[in-house]
N, C-alpha and C positions, 0 to 999 in steps of 0.2 A: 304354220298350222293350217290344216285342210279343213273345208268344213263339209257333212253331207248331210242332203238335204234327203229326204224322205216322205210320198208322198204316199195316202191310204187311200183305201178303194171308194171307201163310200164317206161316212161324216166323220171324219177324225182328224182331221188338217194335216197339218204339213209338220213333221217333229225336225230335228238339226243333232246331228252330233259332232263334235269335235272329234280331230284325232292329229297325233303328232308323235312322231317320232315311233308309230308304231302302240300308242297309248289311245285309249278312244275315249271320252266323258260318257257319261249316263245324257240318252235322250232326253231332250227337252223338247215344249212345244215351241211351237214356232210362226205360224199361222194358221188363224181361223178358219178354215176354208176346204167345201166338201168337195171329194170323189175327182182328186189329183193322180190320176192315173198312169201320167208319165210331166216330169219335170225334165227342164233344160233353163238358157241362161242368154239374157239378151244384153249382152254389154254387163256393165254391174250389175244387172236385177236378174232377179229368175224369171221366168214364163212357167204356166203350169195349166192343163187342162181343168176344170173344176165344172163343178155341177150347179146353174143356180139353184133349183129346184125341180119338183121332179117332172116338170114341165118342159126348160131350158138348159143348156149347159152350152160351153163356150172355155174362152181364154182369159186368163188373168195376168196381171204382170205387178209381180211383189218386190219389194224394194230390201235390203239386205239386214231390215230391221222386223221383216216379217209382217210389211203394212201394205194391204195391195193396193196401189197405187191407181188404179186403170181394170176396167173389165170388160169385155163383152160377150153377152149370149146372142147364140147364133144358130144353133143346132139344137133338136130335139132330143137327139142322141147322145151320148157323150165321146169323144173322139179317144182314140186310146195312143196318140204321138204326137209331138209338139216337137219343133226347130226354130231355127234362126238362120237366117241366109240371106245376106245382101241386101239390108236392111226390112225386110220382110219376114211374121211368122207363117210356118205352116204346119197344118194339122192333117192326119190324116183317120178317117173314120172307117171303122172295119164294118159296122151292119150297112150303115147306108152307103158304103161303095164312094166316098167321094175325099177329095184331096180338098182343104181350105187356104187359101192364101189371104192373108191378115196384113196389114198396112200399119205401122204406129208411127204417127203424126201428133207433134203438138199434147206431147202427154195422152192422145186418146187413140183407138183402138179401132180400126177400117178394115171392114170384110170389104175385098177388092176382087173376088176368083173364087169359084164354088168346081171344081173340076170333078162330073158323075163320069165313074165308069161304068159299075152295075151296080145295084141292088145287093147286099151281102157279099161285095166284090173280096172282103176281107183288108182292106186298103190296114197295112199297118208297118209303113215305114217310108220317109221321105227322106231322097238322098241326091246330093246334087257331087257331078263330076264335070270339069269347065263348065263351059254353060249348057249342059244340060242337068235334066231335072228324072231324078227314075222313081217309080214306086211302085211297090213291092204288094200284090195281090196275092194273098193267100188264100184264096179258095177259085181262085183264075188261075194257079197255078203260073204264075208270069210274072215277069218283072216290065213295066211298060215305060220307055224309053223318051223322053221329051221334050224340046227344046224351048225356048224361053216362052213363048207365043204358046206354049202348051198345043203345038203340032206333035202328033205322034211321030217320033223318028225309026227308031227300033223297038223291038220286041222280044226278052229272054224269055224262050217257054221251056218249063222243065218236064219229066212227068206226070200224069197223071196222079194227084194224093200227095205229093210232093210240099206244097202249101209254103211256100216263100217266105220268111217272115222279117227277117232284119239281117243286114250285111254291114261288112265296116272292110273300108280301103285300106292295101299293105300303103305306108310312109310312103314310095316313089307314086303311087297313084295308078298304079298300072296294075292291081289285081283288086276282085270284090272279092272277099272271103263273102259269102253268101251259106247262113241258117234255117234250113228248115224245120217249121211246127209240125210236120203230120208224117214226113219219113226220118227226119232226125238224121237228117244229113249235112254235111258241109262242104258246100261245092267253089272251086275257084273259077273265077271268071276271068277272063284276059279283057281289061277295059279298053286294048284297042281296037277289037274289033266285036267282044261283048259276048265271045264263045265263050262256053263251059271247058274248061280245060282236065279238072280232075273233081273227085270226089271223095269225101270218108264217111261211112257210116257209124255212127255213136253208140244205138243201142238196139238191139234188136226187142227188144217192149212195146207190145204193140198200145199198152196206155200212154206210155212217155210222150210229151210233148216238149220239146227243145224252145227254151223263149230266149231267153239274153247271149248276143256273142259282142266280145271284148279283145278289142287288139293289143297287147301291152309288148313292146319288144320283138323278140320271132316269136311269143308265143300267142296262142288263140285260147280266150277261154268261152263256153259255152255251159249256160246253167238248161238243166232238164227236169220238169214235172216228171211227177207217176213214178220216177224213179230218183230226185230227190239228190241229185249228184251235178257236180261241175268237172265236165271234161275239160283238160287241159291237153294243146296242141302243139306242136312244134311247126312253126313254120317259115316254110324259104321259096319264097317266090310262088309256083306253084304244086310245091311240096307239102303234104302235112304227114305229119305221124304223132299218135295220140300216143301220149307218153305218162299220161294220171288221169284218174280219176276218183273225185271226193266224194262226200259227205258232205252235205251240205247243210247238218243240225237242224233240219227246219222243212217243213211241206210246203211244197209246191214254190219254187226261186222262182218270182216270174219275173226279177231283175235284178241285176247284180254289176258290180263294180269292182276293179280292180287298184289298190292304192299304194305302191312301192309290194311289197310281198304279199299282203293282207289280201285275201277275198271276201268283198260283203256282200249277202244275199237278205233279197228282202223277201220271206215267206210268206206268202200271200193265208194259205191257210194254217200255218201257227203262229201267226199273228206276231211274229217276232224279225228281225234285224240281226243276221249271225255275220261276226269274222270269223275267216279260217287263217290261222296262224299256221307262219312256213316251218313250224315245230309239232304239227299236229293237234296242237291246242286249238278252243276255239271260246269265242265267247256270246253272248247269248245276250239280248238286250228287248226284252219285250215291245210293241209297237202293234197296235189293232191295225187286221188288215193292209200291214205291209206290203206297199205295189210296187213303188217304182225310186229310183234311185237318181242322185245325180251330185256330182261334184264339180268343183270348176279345176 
């Protein structure tokens, strides 16, 4: 049995659904805990951005009973990505332009590394390949390239309007499938030497904004606002050919996950949690301000 976890935008905690065998339970809550933007999982526990108030907001880290264990505010702002790497979290903040690196020691929670690039830099994805460290500036248009000491090594520039937003490595480690928010494209990167090798365009809507890409097998899938659909990608190396495109039951996917066949999107503005069944069927599970997703 899989469990997934489900985090809301602003004060409605964190809800859980089971699912098995292709069967999913009715949402339950799960933790107390406001304006979880993006979850992820640090050993047994989840890690989750959250809000203290509307003063602070910071990192929490919840234990698999729904009890948060450990927290700290840190930031004025609320960060909208959260990881785990090498014993260390990090966050990455899209208004204030800054990458966070979190320390957990001794049950408690150490801001260790406050990394500014710019002011509204867009900062919203941390990605680590050997020992470097890359993220993802979407409104720099850049992917900024950097080694443990956070020395700048490299620097991926795309075009202009382009807006970089989250990528996920093929299994041998040698391509970034790379998603853009603002031209809704999907570009391969060759990670030995960090060249752009090819590209597809998704939608030509100039409202659509592209948020979640998922690697499952060869294929690539990416959810899209404004137009309310998840491309689906065939890919080989640095091949893709778009081969579907859904339905995504629900406004605005601003993240989604892929689980044996099932696609589940969380709609941010209908407030609901959809699967897409490999029969066309789909199911519908209500959930306020549906953000961010995460399964182990």
């Amino acid at each position: 049995m899989k469990e997934i976890y489900v985090g809301t935008y602003e004060d409605d905690g964190i809800y859980k659904i089971s699912c098995e065998a292709g069967h999913f339970t009715v949402p339950e809550r799960f933790c107390d805990i406001s304006g979880c933007k993006y979850l992820s999982s640090m050993g047994d526990k989840l890690i989750a951005i959250y809000k203290e108030n509307d003063e602070l907001s910071g990192v929490a880290v919840i234990n698999k009973d729904g009890k948060v264990e450990t927290k700290l505010a840190f930031e004025m702002i609320t960060s909208c990505f959260i990881t785990y790497h090498d014993g260390k979290i990090y966050t990455a903040n899209f208004h204030e332009g800054t990458v966070s690196v979190i320390a957990y020691e001794n049950n408690g929670l150490k801001l260790v590394k406050k990394l500014f690039i710019k002011e509204k830099a867009g900062c919203h994805q941390v990605l680590f390949h050997d020992d470097l460290i890359l993220i993802n500036a979407l409104f720099m248009d850049k992917i900024y390239i950097y080694n443990q000491n956070f020395d700048l090594i490299q620097t991926i520039v795309f075009p202009d309007g382009t807006g970089p937003r989250h990528g996920v490595f093929s299994a041998d480690r040698k391509y970034l499938y790379q998603v853009s928010e603002l031209s809704n494209e999907v570009f391969v990167i060759r990670t030995a030497d960090w060249q752009i090798l090819n590209k597809i365009k998704l939608t030509d809507v100039e409202s659509a904004r592209s948020a979640a890409i998922r690697l499952v097998n060869d294929k690539l899938y990416v959810s899209v606002r404004g137009t309310d659909k998840v491309h689906v990608l065939a890919v080989k190396d640095e091949s893709l050919t778009l081969i579907d495109c859904l339905d995504c039951h629900g406004k605005s996917p601003r993240d989604m996950i892929v689980i044996d066949d099932d696609i589940i999107c969380a709609n941010l503005q209908s407030d609901c949690v959809t699967v897409l069944k490999n029969d066309s069927s789909y199911l519908t599970f209500q959930i306020p301000k549906a953000v961010s997703l995460y399964t182990d």
